[in-house]
matplotlib code that plots the C-alpha trace (Angstrom):
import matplotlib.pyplot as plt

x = [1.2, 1.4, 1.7, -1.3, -0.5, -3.7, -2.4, 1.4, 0.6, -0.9, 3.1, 2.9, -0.3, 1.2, 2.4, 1.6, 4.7, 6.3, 4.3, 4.9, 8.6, 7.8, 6.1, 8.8, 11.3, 9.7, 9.2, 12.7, 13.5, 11.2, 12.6, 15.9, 15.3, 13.9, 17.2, 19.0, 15.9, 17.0, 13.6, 12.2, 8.7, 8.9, 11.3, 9.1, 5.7, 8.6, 9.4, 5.9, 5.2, 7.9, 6.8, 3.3, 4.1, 6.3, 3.2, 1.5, 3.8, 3.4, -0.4, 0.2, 2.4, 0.3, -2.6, -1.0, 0.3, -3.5, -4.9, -2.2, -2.6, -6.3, -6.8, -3.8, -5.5, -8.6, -7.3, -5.2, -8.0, -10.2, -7.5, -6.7, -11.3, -11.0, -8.1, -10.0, -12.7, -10.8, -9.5, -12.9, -14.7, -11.3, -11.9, -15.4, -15.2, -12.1, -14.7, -17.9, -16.1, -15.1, -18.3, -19.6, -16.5, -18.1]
y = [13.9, 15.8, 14.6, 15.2, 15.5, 13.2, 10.2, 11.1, 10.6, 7.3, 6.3, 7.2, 5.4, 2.0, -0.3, -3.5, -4.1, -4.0, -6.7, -8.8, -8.8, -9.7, -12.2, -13.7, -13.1, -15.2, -18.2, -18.1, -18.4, -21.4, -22.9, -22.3, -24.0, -26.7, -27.7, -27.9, -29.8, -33.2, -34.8, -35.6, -34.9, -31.5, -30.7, -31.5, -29.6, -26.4, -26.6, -26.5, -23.7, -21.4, -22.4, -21.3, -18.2, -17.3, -18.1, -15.6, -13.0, -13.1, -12.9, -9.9, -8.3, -8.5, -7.8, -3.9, -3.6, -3.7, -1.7, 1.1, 0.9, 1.2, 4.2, 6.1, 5.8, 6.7, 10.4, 10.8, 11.1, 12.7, 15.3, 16.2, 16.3, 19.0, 21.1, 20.8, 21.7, 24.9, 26.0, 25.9, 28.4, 30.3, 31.0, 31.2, 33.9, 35.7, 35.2, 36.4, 39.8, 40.5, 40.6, 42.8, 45.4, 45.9]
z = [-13.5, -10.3, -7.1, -4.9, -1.1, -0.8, -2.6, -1.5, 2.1, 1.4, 1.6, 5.3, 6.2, 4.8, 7.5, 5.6, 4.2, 7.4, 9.3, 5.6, 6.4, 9.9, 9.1, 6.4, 9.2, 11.6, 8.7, 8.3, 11.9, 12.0, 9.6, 10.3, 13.5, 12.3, 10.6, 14.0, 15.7, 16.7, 16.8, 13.2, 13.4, 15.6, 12.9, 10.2, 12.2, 12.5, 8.8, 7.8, 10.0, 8.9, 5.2, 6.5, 8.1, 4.5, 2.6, 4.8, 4.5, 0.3, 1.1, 3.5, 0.9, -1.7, 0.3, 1.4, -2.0, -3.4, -1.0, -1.3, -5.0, -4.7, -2.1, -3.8, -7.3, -5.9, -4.0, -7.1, -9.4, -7.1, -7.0, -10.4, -10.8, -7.9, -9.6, -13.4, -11.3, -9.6, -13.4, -14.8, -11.8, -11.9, -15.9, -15.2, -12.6, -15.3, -17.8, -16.6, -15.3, -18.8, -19.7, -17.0, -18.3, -21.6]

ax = plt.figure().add_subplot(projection="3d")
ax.plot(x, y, z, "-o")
ax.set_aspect("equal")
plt.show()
């Protein structure tokens, strides 16, 4: 299948996964710091941050994943209808002047 420049620069529009590794990043941080925290329940509240901000992260992910998927499918097929679209005039127009030869 050919590679439409439509769906190819869908690759360049896609920030998501970025932010989702942000995101993660920052989780770990939190909970990282929350194994050094002396106080037991700000460590606890910092653990269950960073686990929150991972849990995010997998939503973000998966969240940018679909819509990539979604937009790229979309502009791919919409490409190859407008090139079955440019054959069929192209033989059309080949076709037709034939005719007016004879």
């Amino acid at each position: 299948m050919p590679v439409f420049p439509s769906s190819h620069s869908v690759d360049r529009l896609y920030y998501g996964l970025g932010m989702s590794i942000a995101h993660a990043e920052m989780g770990n941080k939190l909970v990282d710091f929350a194994a050094t925290e002396v106080h037991p329940p700000l460590a606890s509240a910092t653990r269950k941050m960073g686990r929150a901000w991972h849990s995010y992260s997998d939503l973000d992910q998966a969240q940018a994943i679909s819509d990539c998927v979604i937009l790229g499918d979309t502009l791919g097929y919409q490409g190859m209808n407008a090139r079955s679209a440019k054959v069929f005039l192209l033989f059309d127009i080949c076709f037709a002047t034939t005719l007016m030869a004879f």
